[in-house]
Backbone as CSV, one residue per row, in Angstrom:
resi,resn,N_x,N_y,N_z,CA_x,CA_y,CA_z,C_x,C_y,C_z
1,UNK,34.539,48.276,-44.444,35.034,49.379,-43.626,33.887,50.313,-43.254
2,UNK,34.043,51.187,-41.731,32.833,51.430,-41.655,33.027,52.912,-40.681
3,UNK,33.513,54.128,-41.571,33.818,54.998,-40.259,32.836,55.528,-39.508
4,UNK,31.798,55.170,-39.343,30.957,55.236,-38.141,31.805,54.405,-36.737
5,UNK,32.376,53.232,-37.031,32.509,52.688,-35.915,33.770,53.404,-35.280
6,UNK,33.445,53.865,-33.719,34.361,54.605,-32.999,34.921,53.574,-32.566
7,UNK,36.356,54.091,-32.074,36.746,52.888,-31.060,38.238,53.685,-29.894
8,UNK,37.849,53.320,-29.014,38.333,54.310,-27.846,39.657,53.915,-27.300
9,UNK,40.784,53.937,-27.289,42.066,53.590,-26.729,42.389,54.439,-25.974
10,UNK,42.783,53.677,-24.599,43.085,53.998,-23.274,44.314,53.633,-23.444
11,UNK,45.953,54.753,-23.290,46.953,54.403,-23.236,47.555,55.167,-23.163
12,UNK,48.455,55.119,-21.708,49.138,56.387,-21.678,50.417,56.835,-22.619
13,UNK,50.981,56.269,-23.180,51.867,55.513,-23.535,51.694,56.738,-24.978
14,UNK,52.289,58.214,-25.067,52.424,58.543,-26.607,52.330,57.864,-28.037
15,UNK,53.209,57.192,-28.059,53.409,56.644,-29.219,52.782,55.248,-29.450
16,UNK,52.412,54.972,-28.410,51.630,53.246,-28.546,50.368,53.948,-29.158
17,UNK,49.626,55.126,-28.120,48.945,55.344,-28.492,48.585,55.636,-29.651
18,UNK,49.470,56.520,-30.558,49.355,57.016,-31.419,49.623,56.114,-32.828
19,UNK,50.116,54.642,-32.654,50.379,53.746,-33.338,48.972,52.930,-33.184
20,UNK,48.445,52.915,-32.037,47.037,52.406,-31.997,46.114,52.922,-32.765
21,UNK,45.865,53.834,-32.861,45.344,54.889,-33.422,45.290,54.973,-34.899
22,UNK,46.518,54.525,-35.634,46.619,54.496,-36.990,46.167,53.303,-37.333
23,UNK,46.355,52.347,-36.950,46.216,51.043,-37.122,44.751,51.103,-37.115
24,UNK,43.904,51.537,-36.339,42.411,51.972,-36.271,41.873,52.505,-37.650
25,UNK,42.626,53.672,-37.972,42.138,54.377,-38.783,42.577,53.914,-40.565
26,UNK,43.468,52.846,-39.866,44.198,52.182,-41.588,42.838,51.404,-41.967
27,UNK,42.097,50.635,-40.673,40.742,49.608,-40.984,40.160,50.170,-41.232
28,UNK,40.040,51.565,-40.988,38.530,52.119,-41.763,37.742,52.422,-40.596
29,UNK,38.364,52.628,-39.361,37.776,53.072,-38.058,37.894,54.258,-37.341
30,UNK,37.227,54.805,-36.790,36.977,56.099,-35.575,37.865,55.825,-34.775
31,UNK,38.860,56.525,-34.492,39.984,55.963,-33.117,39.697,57.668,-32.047
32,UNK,39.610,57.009,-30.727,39.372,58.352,-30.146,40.839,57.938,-29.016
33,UNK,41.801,59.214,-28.923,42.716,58.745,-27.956,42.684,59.280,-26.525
34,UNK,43.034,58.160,-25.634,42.551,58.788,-24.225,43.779,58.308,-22.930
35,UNK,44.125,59.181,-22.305,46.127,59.168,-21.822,45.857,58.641,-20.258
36,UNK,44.790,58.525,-19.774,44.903,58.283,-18.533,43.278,57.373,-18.122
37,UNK,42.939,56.579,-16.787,42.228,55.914,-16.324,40.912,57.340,-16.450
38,UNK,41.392,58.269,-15.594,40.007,59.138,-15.318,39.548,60.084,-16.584
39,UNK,40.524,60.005,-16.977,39.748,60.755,-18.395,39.131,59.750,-19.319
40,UNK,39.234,58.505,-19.361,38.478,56.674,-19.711,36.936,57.284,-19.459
41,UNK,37.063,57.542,-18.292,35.899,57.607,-17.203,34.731,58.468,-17.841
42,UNK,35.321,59.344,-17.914,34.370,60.500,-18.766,34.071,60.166,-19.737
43,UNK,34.729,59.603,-21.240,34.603,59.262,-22.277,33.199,57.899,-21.941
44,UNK,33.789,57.184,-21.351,33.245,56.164,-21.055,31.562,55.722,-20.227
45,UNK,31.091,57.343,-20.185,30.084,57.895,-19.092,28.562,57.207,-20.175
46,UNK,29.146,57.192,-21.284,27.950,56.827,-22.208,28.274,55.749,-23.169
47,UNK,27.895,54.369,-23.241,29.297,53.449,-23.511,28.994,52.991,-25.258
48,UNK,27.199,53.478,-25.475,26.514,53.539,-26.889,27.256,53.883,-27.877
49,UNK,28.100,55.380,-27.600,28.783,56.128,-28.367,30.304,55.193,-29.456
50,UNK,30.307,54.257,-27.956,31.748,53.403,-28.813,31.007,52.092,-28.937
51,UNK,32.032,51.338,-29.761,31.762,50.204,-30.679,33.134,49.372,-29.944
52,UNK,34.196,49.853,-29.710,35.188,49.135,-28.829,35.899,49.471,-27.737
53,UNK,36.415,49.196,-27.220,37.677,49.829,-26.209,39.044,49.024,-26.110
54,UNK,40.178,49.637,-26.562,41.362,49.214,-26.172,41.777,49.474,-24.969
55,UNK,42.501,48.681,-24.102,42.518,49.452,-22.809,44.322,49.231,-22.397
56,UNK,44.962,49.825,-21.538,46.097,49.125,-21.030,45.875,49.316,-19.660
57,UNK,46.358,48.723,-19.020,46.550,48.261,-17.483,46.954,49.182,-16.723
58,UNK,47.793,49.310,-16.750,49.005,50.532,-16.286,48.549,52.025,-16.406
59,UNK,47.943,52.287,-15.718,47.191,53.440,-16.263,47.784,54.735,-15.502
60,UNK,47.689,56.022,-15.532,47.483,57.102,-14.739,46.550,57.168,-13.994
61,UNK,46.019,57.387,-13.217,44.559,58.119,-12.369,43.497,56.987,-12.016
62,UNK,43.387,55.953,-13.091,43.076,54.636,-12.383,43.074,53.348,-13.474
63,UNK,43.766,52.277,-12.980,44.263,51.423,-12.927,43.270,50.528,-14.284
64,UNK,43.595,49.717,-15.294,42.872,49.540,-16.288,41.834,48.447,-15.820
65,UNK,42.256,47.219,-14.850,41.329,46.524,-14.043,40.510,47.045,-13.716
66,UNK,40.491,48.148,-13.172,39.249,49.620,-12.359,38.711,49.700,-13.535
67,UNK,38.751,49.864,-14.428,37.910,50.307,-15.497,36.985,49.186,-16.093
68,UNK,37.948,48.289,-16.148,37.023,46.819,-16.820,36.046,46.686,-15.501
69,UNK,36.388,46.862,-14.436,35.480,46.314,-13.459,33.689,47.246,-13.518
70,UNK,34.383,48.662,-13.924,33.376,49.848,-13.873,32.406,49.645,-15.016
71,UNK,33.506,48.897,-16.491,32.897,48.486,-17.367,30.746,47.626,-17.054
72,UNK,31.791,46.536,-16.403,30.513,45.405,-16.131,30.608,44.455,-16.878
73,UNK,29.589,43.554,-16.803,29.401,42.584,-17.842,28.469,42.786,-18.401
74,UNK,27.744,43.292,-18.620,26.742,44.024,-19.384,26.857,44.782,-21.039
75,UNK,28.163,44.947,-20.422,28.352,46.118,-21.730,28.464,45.663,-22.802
76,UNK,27.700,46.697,-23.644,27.186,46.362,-25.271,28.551,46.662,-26.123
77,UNK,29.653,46.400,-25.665,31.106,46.508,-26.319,32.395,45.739,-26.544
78,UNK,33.270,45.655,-26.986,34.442,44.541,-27.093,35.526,45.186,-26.345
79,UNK,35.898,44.538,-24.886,37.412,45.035,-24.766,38.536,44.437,-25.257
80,UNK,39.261,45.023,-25.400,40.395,44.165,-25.885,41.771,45.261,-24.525
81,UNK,42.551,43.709,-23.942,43.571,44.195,-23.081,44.807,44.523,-23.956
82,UNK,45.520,45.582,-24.059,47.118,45.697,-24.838,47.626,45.978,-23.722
83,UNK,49.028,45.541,-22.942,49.675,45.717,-21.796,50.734,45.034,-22.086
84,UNK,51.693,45.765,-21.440,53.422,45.062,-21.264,53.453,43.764,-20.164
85,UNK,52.173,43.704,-19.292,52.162,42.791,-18.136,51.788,40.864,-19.185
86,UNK,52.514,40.487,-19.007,52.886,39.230,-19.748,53.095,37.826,-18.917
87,UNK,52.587,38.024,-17.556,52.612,37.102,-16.799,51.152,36.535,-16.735
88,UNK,50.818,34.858,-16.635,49.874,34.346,-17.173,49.139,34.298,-16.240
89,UNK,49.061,34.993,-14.949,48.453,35.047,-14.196,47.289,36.532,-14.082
90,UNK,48.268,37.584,-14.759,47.116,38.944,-14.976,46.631,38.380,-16.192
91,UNK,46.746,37.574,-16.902,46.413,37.639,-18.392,44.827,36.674,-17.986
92,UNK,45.176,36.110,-17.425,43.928,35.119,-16.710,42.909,35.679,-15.693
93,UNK,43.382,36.942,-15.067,42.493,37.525,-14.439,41.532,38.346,-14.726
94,UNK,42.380,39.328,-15.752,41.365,40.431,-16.500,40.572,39.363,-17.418
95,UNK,40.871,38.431,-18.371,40.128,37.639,-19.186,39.170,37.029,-17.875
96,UNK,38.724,36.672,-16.803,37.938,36.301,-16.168,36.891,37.316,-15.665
97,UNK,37.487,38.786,-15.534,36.876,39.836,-15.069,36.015,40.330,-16.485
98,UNK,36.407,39.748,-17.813,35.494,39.783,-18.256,35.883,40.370,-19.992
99,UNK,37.204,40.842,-19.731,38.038,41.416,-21.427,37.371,40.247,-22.209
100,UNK,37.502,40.757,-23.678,37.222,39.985,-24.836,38.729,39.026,-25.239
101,UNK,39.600,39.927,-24.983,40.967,39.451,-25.458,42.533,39.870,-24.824
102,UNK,43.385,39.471,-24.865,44.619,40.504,-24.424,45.514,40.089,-25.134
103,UNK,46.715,40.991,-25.639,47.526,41.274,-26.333,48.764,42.118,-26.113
104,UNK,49.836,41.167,-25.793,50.692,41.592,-25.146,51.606,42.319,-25.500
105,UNK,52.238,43.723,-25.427,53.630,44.604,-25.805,54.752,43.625,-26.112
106,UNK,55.580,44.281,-26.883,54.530,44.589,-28.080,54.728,43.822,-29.212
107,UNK,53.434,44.507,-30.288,52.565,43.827,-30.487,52.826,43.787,-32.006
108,UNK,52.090,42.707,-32.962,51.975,43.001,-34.271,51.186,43.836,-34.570
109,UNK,51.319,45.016,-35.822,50.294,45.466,-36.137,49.492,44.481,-36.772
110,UNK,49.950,43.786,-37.457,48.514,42.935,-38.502,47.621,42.305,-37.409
111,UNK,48.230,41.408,-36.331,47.501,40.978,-35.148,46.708,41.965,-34.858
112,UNK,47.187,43.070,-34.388,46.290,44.061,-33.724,44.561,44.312,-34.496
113,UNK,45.052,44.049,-35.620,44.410,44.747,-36.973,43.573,43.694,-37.388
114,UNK,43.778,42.610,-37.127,42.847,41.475,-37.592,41.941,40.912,-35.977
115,UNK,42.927,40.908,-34.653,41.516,41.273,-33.757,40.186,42.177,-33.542
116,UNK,40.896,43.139,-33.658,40.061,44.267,-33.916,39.019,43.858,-34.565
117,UNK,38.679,43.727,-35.806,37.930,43.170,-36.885,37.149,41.714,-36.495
118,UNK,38.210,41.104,-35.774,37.549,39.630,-35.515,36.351,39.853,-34.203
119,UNK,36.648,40.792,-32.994,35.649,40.959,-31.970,34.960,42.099,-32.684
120,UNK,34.943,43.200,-33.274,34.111,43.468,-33.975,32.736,43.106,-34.581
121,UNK,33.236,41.795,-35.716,32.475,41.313,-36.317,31.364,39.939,-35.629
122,UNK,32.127,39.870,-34.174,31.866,39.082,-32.997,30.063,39.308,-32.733
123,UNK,30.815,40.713,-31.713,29.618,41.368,-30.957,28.407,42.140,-32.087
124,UNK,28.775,42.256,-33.249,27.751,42.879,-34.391,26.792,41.735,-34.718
125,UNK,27.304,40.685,-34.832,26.910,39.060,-35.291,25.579,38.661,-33.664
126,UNK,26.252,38.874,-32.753,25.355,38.962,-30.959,24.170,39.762,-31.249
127,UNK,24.415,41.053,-31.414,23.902,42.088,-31.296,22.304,42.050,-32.146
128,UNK,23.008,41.379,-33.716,22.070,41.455,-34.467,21.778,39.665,-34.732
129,UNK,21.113,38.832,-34.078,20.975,37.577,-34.265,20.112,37.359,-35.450
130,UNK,19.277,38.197,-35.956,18.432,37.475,-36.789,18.740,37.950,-38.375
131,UNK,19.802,38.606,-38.280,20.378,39.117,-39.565,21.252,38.470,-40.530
132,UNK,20.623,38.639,-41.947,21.340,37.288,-42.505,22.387,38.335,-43.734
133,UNK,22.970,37.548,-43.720,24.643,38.488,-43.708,24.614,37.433,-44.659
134,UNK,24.951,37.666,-46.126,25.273,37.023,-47.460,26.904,37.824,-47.840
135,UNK,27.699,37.140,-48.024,29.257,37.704,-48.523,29.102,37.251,-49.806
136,UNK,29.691,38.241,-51.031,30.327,37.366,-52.512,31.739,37.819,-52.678
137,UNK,31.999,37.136,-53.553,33.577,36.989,-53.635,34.000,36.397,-54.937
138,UNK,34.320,37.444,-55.735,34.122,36.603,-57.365,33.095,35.936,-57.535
139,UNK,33.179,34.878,-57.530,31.926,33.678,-57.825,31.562,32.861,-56.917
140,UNK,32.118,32.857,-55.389,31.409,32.742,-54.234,30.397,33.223,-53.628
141,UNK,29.412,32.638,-53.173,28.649,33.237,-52.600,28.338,32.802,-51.161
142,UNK,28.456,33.309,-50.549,28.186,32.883,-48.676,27.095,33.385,-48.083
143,UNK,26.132,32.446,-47.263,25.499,32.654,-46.447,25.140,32.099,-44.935
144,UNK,25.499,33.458,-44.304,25.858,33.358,-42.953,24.786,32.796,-41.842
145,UNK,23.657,32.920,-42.403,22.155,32.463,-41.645,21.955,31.110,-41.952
146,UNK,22.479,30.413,-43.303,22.223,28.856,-43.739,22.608,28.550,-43.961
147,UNK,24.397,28.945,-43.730,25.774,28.255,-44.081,25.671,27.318,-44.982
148,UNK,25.208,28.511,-46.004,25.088,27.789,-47.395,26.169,28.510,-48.065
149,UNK,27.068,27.589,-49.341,27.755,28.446,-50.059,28.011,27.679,-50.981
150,UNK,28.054,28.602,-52.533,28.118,28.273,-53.758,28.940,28.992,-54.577
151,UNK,29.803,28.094,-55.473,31.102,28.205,-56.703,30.780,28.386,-57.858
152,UNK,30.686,29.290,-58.507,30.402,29.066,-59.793,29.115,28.459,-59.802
153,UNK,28.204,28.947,-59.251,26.709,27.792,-59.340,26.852,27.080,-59.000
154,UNK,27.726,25.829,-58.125,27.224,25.121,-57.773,27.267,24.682,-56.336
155,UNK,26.831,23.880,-56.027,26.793,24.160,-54.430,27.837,23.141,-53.896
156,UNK,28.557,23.913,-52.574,29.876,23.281,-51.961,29.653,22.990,-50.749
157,UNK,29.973,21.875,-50.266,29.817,21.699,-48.949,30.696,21.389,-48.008
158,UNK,30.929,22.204,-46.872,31.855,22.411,-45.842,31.570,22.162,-44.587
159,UNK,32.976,21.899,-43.742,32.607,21.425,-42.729,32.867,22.902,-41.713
160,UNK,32.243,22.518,-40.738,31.914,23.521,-39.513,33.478,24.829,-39.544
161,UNK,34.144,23.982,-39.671,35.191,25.058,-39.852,35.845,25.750,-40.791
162,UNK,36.038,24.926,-42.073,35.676,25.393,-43.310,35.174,26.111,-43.072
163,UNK,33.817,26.354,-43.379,32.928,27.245,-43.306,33.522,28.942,-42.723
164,UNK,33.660,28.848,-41.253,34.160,29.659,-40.348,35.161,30.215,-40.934
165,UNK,36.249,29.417,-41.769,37.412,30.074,-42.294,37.612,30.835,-43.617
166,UNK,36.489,30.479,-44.297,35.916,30.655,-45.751,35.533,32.240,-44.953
167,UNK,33.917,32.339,-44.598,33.825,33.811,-44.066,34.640,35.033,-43.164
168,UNK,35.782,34.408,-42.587,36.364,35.248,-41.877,37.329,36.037,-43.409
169,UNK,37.254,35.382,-44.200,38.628,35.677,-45.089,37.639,36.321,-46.154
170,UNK,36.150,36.204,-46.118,35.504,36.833,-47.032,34.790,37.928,-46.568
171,UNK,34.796,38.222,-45.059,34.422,39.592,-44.618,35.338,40.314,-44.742
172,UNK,36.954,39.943,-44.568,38.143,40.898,-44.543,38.868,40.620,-46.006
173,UNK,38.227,40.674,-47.127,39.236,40.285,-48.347,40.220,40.561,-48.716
174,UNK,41.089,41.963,-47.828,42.005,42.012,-48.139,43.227,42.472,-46.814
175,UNK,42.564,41.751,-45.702,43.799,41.920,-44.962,44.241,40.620,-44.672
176,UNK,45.516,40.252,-44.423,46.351,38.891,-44.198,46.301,38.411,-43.106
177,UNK,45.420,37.051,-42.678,45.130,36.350,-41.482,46.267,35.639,-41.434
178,UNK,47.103,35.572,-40.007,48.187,34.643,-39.914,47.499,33.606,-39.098
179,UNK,48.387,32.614,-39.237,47.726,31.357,-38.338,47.260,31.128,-37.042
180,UNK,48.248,31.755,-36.396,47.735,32.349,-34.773,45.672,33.126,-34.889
181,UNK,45.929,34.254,-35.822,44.918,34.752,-35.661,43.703,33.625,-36.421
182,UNK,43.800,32.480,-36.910,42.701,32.132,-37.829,42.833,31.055,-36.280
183,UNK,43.279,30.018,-36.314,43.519,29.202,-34.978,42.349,30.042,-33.884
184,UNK,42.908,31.106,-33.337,42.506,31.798,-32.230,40.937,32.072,-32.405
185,UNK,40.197,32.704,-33.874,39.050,33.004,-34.059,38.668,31.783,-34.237
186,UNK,38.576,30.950,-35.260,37.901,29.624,-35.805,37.990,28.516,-34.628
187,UNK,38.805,28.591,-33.598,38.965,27.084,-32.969,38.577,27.714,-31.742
188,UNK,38.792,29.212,-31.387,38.312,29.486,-30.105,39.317,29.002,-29.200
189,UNK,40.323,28.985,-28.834,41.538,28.557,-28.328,42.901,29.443,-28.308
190,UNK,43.491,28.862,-27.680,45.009,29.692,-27.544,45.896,28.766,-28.701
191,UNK,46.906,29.560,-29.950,47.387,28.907,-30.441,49.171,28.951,-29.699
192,UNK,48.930,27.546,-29.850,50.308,27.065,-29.521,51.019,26.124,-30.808
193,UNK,51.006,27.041,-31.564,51.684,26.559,-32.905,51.625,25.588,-33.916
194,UNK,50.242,24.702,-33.425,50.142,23.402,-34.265,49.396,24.369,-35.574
195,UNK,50.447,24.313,-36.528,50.298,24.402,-38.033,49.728,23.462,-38.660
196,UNK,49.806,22.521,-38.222,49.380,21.893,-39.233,47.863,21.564,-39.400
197,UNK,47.102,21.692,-37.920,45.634,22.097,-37.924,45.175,22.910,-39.183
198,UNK,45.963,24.210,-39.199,45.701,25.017,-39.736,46.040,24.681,-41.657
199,UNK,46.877,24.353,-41.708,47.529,23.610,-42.737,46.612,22.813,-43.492
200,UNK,46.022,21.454,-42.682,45.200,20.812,-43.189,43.790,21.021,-43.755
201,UNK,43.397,21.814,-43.005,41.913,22.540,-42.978,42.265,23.564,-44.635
202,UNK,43.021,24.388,-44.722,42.988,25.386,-45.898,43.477,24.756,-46.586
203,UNK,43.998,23.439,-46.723,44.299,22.550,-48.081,42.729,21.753,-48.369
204,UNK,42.531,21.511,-47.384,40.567,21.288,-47.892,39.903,22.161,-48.425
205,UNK,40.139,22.901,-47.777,38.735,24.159,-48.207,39.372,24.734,-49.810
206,UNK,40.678,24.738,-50.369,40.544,25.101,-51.396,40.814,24.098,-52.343
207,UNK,40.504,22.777,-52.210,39.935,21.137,-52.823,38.876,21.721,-53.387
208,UNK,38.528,21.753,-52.013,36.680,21.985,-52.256,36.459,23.151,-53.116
209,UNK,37.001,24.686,-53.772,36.009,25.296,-54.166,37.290,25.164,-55.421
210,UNK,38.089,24.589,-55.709,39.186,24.106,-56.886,37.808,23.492,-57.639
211,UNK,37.191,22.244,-57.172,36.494,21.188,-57.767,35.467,21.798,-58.146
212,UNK,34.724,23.115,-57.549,33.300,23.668,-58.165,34.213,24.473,-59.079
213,UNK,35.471,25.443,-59.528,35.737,26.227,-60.526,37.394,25.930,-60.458
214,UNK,37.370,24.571,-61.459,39.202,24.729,-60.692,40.145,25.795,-61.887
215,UNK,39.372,26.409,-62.701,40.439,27.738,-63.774,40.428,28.905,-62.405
216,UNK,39.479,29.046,-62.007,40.048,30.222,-60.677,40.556,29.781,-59.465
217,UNK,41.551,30.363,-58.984,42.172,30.323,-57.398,41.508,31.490,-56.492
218,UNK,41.405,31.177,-55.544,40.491,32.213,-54.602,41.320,32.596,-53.313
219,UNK,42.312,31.564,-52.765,43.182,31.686,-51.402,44.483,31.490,-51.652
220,UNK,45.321,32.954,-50.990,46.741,32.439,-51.421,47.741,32.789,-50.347
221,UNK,48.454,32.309,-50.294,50.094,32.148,-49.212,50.596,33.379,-49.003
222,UNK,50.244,34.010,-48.005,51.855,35.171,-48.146,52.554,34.383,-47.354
223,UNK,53.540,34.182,-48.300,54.962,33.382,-47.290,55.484,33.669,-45.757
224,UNK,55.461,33.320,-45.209,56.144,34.693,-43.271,55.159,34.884,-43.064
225,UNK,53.943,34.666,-43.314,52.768,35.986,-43.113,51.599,35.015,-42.120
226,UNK,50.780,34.590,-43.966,49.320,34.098,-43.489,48.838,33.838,-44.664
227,UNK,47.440,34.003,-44.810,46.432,34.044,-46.097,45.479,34.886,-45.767
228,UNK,44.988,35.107,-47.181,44.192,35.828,-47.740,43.136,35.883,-48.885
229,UNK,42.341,36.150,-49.315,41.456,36.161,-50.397,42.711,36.574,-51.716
230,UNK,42.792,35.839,-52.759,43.585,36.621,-54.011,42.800,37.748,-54.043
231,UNK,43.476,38.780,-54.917,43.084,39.977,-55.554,42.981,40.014,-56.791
């Protein structure tokens, strides 16, 4: 968690907003709230200051497309679209104009809450290429520069996605990835419900670190939910 990182929500919308906002500040984030397109504008005059932008479409004073467009492609930031517009044709346009993500009204909080975190940890990973980012975790140890990782001393070896799914769950140890959201980060894709991708892969990966320490469990089920790191 890191309250340095600001993160700016554009939404006119009272209570979305203000539900955005918590959900921000539950991760351990800077939430700044902002009710209309032209007041975006101003906030938005210096783009260093933020680390993200939530945006919605539907705006007051100008239009949330106007903004992504004003954005650029340049920018050193993550948008993420939240909008009631649910037709696969805006959802395909702003994602071409250049959003990180969109997320349609409404919404899960945990979704909300585990994107956030996932383009986050995205553009920090871009930003800083030559930085080697080691995670532990009980008696795991991960490394993100030589996708190396070791159990109890000894060394485990994983495949490309493994891997990917092991660190997403060991940067966030204690919030609950549902399948949609692990699918969506690890495969880079739209999930359309094949569980059992998902299924198969986290019955490997905890083979694999069972066999380097099988008296400890490290990944567990919330039933309805997702997974998570045990506590």
């Amino acid at each position: 968690m890191n309250g340095t990182i600001k993160i700016l929500v554009i939404e006119d919308d009272n209570e979305i907003n203000q539900l955005l906002c918590e959900i921000i500040t539950n991760s351990g984030y800077v939430p700044q709230p902002v009710f209309s397109g032209t007041e975006a504008l101003l906030y938005l005059a210096n783009d260093r200051e933020w680390s993200m932008v939530l945006l919605d479409l539907m705006l007051p004073g100008l239009a949330g497309e106007e903004i992504l467009r004003k954005l650029g492609p340049d920018r050193r930031l993550p948008v993420i679209i939240i909008s009631a517009k649910n037709e696969q044709q805006s959802k395909v346009a702003v994602l071409r104009m250049g959003a990180d993500d969109y997320i349609t009204k409404p919404f899960d909080v945990e979704e909300v809450a585990a994107r956030i975190d996932i383009h986050l940890g995205r553009y920090r990973r871009a930003a800083e290429p030559d930085l080697i980012r080691q995670l532990t975790y009980k008696d795991i140890h991960l490394d993100s520069d030589t996708k190396a990782v070791t159990v109890n001393g000894s060394d485990v070896v994983l495949t490309a996605r493994e891997f990917t799914v092991l660190e997403l769950l060991m940067s966030y140890p204690k919030k609950v990835f549902t399948k949609q959201n692990l699918f969506e980060a690890v495969w880079g894709d739209a999930y359309l419900g094949d569980d059992n991708t998902i299924t198969v892969h986290m019955s490997n990966l905890r083979k694999k670190l069972a066999q380097a320490n099988p008296e400890a469990e490290y990944i567990e089920t919330i039933w309805g939910m997702g997974y998570r790191l045990r506590g």
